[in-house]
N, C-alpha and C positions, 0 to 999 in steps of 0.2 A: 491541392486544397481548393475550397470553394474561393469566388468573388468574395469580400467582405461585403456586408448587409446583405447577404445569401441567407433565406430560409429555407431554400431548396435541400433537403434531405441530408441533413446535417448528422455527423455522425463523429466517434471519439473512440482512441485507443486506450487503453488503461492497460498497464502491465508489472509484473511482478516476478518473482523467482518463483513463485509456486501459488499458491490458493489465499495467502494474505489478501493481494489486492481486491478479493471479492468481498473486503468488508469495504471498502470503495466505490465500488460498484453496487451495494446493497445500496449505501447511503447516498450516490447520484442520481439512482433509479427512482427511490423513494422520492426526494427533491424534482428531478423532471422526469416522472413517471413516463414520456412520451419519446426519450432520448435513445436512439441507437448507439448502440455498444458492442464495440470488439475487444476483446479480451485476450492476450497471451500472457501464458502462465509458461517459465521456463525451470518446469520442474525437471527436466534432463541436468541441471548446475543447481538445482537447491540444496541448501541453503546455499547465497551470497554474503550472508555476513562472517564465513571462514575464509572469505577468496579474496585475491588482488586487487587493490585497487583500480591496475591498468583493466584485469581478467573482465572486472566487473562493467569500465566504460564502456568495452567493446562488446558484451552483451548490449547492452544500454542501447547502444548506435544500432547494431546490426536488427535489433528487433523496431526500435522508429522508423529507421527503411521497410520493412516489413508493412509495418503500421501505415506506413504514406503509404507503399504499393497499394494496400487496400481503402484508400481511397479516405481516412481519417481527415479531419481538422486541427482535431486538438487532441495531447499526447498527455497522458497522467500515468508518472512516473509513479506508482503505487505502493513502493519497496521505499522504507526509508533507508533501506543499506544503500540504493540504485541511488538514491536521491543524492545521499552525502557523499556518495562517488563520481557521478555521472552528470548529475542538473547543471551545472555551469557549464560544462562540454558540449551537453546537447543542445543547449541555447548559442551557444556560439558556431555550433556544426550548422543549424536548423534555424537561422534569425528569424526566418518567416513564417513559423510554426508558433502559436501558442501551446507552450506547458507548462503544465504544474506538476509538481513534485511536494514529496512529506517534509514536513522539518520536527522532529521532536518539540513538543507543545509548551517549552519552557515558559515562553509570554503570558499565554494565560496559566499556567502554574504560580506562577510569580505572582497575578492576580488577583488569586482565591484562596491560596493558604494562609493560615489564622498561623501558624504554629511557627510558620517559615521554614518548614522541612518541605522538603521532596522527594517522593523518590521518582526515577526513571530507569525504565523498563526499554532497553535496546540489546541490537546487535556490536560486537568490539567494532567493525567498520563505522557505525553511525557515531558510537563516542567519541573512535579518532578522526571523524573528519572535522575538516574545516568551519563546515554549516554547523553544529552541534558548539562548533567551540566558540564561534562567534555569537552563535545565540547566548552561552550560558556568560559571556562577556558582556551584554548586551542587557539582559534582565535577570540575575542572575547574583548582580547583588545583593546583600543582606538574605541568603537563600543559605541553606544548608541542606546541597544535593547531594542524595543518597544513588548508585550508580547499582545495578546487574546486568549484565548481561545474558540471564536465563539461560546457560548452555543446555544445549539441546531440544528448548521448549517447542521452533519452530518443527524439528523433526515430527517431535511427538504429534504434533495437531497436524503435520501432513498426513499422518499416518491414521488420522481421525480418534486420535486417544485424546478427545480431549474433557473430558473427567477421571483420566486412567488414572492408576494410582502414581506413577512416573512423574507424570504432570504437576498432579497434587505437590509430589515431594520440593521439583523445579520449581515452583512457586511461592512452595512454603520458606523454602532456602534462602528465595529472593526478599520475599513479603519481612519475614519476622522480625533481621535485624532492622529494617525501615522502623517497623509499628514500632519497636522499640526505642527508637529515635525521634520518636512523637511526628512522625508522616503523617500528613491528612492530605495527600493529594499525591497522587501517580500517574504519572506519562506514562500511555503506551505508546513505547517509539519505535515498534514493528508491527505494521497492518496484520500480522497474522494473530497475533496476541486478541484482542475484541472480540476472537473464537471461544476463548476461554475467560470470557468475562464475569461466567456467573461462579465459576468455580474460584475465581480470584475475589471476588465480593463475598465469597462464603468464608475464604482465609484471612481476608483481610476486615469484615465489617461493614455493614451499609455506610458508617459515619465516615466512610474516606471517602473521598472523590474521586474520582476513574476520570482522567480523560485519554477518550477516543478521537481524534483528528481526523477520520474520516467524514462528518459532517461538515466542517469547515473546509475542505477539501472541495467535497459536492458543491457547497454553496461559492469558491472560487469556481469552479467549471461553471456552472449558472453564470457568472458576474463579467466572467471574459468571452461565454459563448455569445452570451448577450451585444456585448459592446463590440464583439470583432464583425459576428455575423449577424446581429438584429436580432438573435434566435427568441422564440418564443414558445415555449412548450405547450403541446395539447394533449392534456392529460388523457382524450380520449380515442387517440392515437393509441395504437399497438408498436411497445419498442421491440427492436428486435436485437436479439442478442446471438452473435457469433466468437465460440470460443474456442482457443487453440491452444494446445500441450504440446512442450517435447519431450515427454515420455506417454506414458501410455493413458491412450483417451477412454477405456472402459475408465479403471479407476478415477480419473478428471470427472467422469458423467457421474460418477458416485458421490465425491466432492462436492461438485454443486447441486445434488439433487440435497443432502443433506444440511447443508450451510444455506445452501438460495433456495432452492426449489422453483430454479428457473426452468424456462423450456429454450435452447437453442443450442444452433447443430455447432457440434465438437470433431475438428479437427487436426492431424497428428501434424507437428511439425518438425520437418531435419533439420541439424544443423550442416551447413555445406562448408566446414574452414571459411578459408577468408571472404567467401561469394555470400553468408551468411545463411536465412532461413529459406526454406523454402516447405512448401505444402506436397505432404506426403498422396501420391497418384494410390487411386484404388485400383487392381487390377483384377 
């Protein structure tokens, strides 16, 4: 990692089980349009939110090693399944790293609902862990939370269905009995969900509120890159973006041409057992 008060070529890992995290990286770009970014996406194990808790940490670790080989500062855990698994482990593995991680948007739900329904939109890892339970302990009070876990939605939107009819139905499953429980406000408590936001504002009504956590996210990465390293962003800087898949990088470049429409090189990455990732040699 850099010196602290370093603005020497400061740069941040962001990662996820698959393509979620890039609504994280939309909304930290946008924020510090001048900010280098790496990205691993371990769509070789997506989804995480069917896998083990332990399965899950040790992703978590073995891609932050990764992330510091390449020279990162600061690590955004971008998967809220990674986060309610992994974030307290990685802060404890990594004391000298700044991270952030998702947390389901309970607080400000609690906030803004008139009706004091909620509904929330996750993965079964994120409702049983710990951070999700402490939250809704926390503010959560005088709430009446409405739970889905959208089985299979993540699939679909890897698969870029995301106005398929599948989708639709996934959503409509989750949406209806909410609306009918006078919901006016929904956590999205998986980064990849925000994919399918417009076709959830079409089932559900502009009059609900959608929150997305990736801005609050961006705007923590500003607020600690700030204070750890001095960072200051120049919007007329060129970021540069470097991204990594462990499965196949045509389909990842299709991904992001579609979702981002960013430009940056995409490369394959192995999983090695216990030695972890490494970068697939072109021969």
């Amino acid at each position: 990692m850099k010196s602290r008060n370093s603005n020497t070529a400061v740069k941040i890992g962001i990662f996820d089980s698959g393509i979620g995290g890039l609504s994280v990286v939309r909304a930290t770009h946008e924020l510090l349009p001048g900010l280098d970014i790496i990205y691993v996406a371990d769509q070789a194990h997506v989804p995480y939110g069917r896998r083990q808790m332990t399965e899950i940490r040790s992703f978590s670790e073995q891609i932050t090693r990764f992330l510091l080989a390449q020279g990162v500062d600061l690590v955004v855990v971008a998967c809220n399944t990674a986060s309610a698994a992994a974030l307290k482990y990685l802060r404890q593995t990594f004391p000298s790293l700044p991270i952030v991680g998702m947390e389901p948007a309970v607080k400000p739900a609690s906030q803004q609902s008139l009706t004091r329904a909620v509904g929330i939109l996750a993965t079964p890892a994120t409702f049983q862990g710990e951070l999700y339970q402490s939250l809704v302990h926390k503010y959560g009070e005088g709430l009446q939370i409405y739970q889905d876990t959208c089985a299979g939605l993540v699939e679909e939107i890897e698969a870029g269905h995301l106005k398929g009819s599948n989708t639709r139905h996934i959503l409509e499953m989750a949406l209806e009995p909410m609306l009918a429980n006078k919901v006016d406000t929904i956590v999205l408590g998986c980064t990849h969900y925000p994919f399918v936001l417009s076709l959830l504002r079409e089932i559900a009504g502009d009059k609900i509120q959608v929150i997305d956590p990736a801005p609050a996210v961006a705007r923590r990465v500003g607020t600690l890159l700030k204070s750890e390293f001095d960072y200051q962003d120049h919007p007329d800087k060129k970021a540069s973006f470097n991204f990594f898949t462990s499965a196949a990088p045509i389909l990842f470049q299709y991904q992001i041409d579609t979702l981002l429409g960013y430009q940056g090189e995409i490369q394959k990455l192995i999983w090695k057992n216990e030695d972890g990732l490494e970068i697939e040699t072109k021969e």
